[in-house]
C-alpha positions as CSV (number, residue, x, y, z in Angstrom):
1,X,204.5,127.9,86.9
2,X,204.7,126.2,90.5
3,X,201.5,123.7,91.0
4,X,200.8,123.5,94.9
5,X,199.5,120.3,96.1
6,X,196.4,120.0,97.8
7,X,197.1,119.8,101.8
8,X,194.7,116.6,102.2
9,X,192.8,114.5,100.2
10,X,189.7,112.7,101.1
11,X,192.0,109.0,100.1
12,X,195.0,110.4,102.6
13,X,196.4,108.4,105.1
14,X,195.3,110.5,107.7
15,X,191.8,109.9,106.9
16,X,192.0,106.8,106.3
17,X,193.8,106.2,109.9
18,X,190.5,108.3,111.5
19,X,188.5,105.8,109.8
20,X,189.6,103.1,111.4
21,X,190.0,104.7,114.8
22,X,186.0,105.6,114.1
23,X,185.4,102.0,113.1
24,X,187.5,99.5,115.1
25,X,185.7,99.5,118.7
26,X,182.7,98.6,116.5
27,X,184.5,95.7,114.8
28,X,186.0,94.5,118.0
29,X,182.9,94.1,119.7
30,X,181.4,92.6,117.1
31,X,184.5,90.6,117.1
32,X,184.5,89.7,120.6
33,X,180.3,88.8,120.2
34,X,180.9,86.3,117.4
35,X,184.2,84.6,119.5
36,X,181.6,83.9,122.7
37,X,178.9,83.0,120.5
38,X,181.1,80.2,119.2
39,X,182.3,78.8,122.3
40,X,179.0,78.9,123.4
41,X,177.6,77.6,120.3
42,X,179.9,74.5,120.8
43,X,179.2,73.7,124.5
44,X,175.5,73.8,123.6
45,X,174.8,73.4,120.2
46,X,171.0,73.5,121.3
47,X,171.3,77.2,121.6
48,X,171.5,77.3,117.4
49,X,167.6,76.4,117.6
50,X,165.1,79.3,117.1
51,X,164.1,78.5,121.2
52,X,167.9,78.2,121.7
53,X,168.5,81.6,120.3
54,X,165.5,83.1,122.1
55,X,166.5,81.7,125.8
56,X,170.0,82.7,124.9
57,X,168.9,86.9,123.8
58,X,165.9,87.0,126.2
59,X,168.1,88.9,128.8
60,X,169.9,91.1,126.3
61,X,166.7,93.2,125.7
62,X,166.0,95.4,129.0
63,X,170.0,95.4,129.4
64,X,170.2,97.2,125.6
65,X,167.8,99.8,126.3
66,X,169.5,100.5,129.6
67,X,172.7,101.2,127.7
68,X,171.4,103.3,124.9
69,X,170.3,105.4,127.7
70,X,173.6,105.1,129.4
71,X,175.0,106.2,126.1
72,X,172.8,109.0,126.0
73,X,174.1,110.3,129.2
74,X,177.7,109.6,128.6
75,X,177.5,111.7,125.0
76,X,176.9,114.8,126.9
77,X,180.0,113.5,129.4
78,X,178.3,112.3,131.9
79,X,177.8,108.9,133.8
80,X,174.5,107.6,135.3
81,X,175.3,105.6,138.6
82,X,171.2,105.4,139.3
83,X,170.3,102.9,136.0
84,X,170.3,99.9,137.9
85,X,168.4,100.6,141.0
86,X,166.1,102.8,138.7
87,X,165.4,99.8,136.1
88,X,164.1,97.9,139.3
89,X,162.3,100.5,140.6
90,X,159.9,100.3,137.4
91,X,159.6,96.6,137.7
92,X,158.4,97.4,141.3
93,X,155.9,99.9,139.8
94,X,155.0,97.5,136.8
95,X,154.1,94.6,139.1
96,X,152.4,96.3,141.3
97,X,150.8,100.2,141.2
98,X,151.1,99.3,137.5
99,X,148.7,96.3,137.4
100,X,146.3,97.8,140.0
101,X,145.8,101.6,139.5
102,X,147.3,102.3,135.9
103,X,147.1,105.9,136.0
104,X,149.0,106.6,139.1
105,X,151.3,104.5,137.9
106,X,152.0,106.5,134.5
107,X,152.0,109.3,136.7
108,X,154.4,108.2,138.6
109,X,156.6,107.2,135.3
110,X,156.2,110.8,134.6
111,X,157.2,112.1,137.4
112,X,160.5,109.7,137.2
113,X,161.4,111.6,133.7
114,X,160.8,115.0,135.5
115,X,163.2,114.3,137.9
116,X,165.5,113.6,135.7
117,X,165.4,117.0,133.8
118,X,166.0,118.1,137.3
119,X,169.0,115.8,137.5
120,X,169.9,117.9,134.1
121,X,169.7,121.3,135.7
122,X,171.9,119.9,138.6
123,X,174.4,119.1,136.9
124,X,174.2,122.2,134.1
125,X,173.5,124.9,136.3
126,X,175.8,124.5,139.6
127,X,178.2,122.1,137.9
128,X,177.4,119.0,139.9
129,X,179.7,116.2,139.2
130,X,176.7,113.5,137.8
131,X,178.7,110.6,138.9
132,X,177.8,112.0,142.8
133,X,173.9,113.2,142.3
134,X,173.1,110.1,140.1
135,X,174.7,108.0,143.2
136,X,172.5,109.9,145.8
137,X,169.6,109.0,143.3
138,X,170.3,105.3,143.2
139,X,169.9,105.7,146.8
140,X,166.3,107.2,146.4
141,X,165.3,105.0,143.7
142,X,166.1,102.0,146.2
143,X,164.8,103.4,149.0
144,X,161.5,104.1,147.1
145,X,161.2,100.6,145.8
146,X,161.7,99.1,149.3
147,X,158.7,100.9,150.3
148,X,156.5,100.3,148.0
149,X,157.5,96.2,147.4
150,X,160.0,95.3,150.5
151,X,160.3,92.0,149.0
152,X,160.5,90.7,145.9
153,X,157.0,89.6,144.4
154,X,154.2,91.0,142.8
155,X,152.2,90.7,139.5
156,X,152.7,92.5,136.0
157,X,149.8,92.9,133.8
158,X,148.5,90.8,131.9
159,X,149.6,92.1,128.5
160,X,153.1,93.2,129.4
161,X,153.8,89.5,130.4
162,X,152.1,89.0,127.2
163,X,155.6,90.7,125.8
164,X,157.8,88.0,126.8
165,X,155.3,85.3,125.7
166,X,155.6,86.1,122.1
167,X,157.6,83.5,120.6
168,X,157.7,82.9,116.4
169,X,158.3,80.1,115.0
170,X,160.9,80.8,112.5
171,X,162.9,83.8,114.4
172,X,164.3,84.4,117.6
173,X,161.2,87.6,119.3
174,X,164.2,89.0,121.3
175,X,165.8,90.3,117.9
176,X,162.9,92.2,117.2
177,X,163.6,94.3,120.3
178,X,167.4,94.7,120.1
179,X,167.4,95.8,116.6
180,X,164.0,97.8,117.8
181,X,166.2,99.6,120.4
182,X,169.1,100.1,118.6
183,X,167.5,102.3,116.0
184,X,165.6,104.2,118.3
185,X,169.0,105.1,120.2
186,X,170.2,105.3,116.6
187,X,168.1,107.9,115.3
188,X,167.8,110.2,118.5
189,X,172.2,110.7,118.4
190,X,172.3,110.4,115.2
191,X,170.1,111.4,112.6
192,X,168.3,114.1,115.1
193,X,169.5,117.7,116.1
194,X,169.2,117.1,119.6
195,X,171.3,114.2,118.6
196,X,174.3,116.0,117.5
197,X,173.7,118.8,119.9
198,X,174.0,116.2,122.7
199,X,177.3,115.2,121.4
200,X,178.4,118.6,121.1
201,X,177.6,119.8,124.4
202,X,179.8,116.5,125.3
203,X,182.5,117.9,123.1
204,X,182.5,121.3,122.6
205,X,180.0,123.6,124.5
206,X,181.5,126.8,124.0
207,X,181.0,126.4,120.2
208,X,177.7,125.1,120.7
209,X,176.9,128.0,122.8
210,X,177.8,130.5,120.5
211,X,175.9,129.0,118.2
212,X,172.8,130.4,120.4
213,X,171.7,126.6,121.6
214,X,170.6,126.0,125.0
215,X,173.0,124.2,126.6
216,X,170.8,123.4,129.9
217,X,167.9,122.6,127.6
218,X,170.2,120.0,125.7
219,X,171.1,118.3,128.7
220,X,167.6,118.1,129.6
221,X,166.8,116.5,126.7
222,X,169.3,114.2,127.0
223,X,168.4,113.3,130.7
224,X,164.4,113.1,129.8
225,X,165.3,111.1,126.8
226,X,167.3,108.4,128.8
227,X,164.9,108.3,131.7
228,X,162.3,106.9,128.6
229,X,164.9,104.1,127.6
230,X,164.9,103.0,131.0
231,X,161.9,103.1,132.2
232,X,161.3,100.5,128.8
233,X,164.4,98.7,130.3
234,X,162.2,98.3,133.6
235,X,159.1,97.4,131.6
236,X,160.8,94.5,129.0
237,X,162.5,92.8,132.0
238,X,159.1,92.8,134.4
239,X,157.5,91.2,131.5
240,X,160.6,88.5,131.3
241,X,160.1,88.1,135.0
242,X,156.2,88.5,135.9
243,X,157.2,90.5,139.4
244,X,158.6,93.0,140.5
245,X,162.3,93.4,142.3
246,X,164.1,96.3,143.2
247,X,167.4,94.5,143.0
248,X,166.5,92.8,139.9
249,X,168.9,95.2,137.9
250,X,171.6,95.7,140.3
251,X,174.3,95.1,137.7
252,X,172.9,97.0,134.8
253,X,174.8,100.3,136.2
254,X,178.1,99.1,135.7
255,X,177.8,96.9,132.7
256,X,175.9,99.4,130.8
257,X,178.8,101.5,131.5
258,X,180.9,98.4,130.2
259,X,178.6,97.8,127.4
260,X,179.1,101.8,126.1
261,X,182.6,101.8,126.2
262,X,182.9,98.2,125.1
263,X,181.2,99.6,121.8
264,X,183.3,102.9,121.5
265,X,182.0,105.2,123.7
266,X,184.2,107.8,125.8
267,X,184.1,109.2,128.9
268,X,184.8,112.2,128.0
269,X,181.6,112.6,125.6
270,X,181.3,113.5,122.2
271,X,180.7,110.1,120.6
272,X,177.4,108.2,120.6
273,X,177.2,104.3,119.0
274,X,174.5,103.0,119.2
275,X,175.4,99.8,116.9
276,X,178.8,99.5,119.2
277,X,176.6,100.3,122.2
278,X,174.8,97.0,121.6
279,X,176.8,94.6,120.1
280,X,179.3,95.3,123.5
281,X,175.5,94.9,125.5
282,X,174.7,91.5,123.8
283,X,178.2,90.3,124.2
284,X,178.0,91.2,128.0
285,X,174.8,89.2,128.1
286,X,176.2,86.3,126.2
287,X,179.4,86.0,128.6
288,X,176.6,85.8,131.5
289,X,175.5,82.7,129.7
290,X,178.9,81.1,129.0
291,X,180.0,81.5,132.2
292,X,176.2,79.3,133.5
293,X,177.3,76.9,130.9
294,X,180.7,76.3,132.1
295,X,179.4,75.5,135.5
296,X,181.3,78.2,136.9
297,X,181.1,79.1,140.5
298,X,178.8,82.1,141.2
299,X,181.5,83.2,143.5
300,X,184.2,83.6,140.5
301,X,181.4,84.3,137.5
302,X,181.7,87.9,138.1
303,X,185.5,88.1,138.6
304,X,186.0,85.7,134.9
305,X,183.5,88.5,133.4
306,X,185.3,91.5,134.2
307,X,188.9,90.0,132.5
308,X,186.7,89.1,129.6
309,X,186.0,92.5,129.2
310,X,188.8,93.8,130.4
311,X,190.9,91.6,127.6
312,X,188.4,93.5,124.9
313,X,189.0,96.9,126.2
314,X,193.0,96.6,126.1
315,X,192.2,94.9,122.4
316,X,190.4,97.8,121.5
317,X,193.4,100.8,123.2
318,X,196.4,98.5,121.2
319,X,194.5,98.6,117.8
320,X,193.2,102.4,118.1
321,X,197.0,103.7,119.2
322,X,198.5,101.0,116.0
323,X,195.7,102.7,113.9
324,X,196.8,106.7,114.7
């Protein structure tokens, strides 16, 4: 009698090879985070205090949420080019329609998330490249924060600067909030249904389709659900900065982009990490703070950050191809 062997096995080398294609981008952001906290770490040993630590973080938080919700967007394929100017647009709000008539203001919050869904139904129904509406958006989201604060000023509430007042004793607050908005982003692509139908719609829609899910009301989804994480992003970094600005998040756009891929995401869609997503975040926040230590020229700070990432990126193609 002829015994057939079994095609695969769940110890085969193949599997074990997609295993550390799945896991790597993680590891080497996590990699690349502890490397920078080390340099930094021996520049200015200070920063190794519970204050240190919290000065260090501080300006992590609003740029974490911002690229879970970038995340969100790129699962289903596509790229938000609006985050930045849209993050500063809700510190306008906070610091000033926010702190005198509170309603509007949530109204108006509101009415940011619907217009998004629209964004979704753009993009779904007449096959509008995102890249292009989401930069005609930027556009309005500026335009719209120039008018209502033309310069940068303003006043937050009382108890949303109260947020970035909070400082323990014995653990650095800005933790709370990055581990906070990592397992919100976490749980909605992850452990939810819409979470895997987003990533399905960024991977396969046909089979998702046939399956006899929405495919315009998954993108919607997707869309309201990062309009939320940013409109957070806008509130934590009004209540770091007590005003409002609507250039005050200029740089989110691309380096929430940076921060997704940094951590594993695709272009392409179909993969959502949230952990990846924010170690590559933090580490893009920390290089911001090595580069101030370092004395640095402002002129060449944003030139030294992009071969920084650049260097982690090309780190992360050479182990995925040796891994396959």
């Amino acid at each position: 009698m002829t015994t057939t062997a079994p095609a695969s096995t769940p110890t085969s080398p193949q599997r074990l090879r997609s295993s550390a294609v799945n896991g790597s981008p993680a590891l080497l952001a996590l990699g690349a985070l502890v490397v920078i906290f080390v340099i930094t770490a021996t520049l200015q040993p200070g920063i190794l205090s519970v204050p240190g630590l919290t000065l260090m973080l501080m300006s992590s938080v609003p740029l974490v949420l911002a690229a879970q919700a970038q995340m969100v967007i790129m699962s289903v394929g596509d790229i938000d080019l609006s985050v930045g100017f849209l993050v500063g647009l809700i510190t306008v709000i906070a610091a000033t329609v926010l702190a005198e008539t509170p309603l509007l203001a949530v109204a108006m919050i509101l009415g940011i998330v619907c217009v998004y869904g629209l964004i979704a139904v753009t993009v779904q129904k007449w096959s509008a490249p995102s890249i292009i509406v989401t930069l005609g958006m930027s556009f309005v989201w500026l335009g719209l924060g120039l008018q209502i604060l033309p310069t940068p000023g303003g006043q937050t509430p009382l108890w949303l600067s109260a947020l970035s007042q909070w400082r323990p004793t014995w653990f650095p607050a800005p933790l709370v909030f990055i581990v906070l908005a990592t397992l919100v982003g976490w749980y909605v692509t992850r452990r939810a249904l819409i979470g895997t139908r987003m990533r399905a719609l960024g991977s396969q829609p046909a089979t998702l389709e046939k399956a006899g899910v929405s495919l315009l009301g998954t993108r919607i989804a997707a869309y309201a659900i990062a309009a939320v994480l940013m409109v957070l992003a806008g509130l934590l970094l009004a209540s770091q900065t007590w005003s409002g600005d609507i250039n005050s998040a200029g740089e989110f756009t691309l380096m929430t982009i940076a921060a997704v891929i940094l951590g594993g995401g695709t272009f392409s869609g179909g993969r959502a990490l949230p952990i990846g997503t924010t170690l590559g975040a933090v580490t893009l926040g920390l290089i911001t703070v090595l580069l101030s230590l370092i004395n640095l020229p402002s002129s060449w700070q944003s030139a030294a950050q992009g071969v920084i990432v650049l260097a982690v990126l090309a780190g992360r193609i050479v182990t995925e191809k040796l891994a396959r």
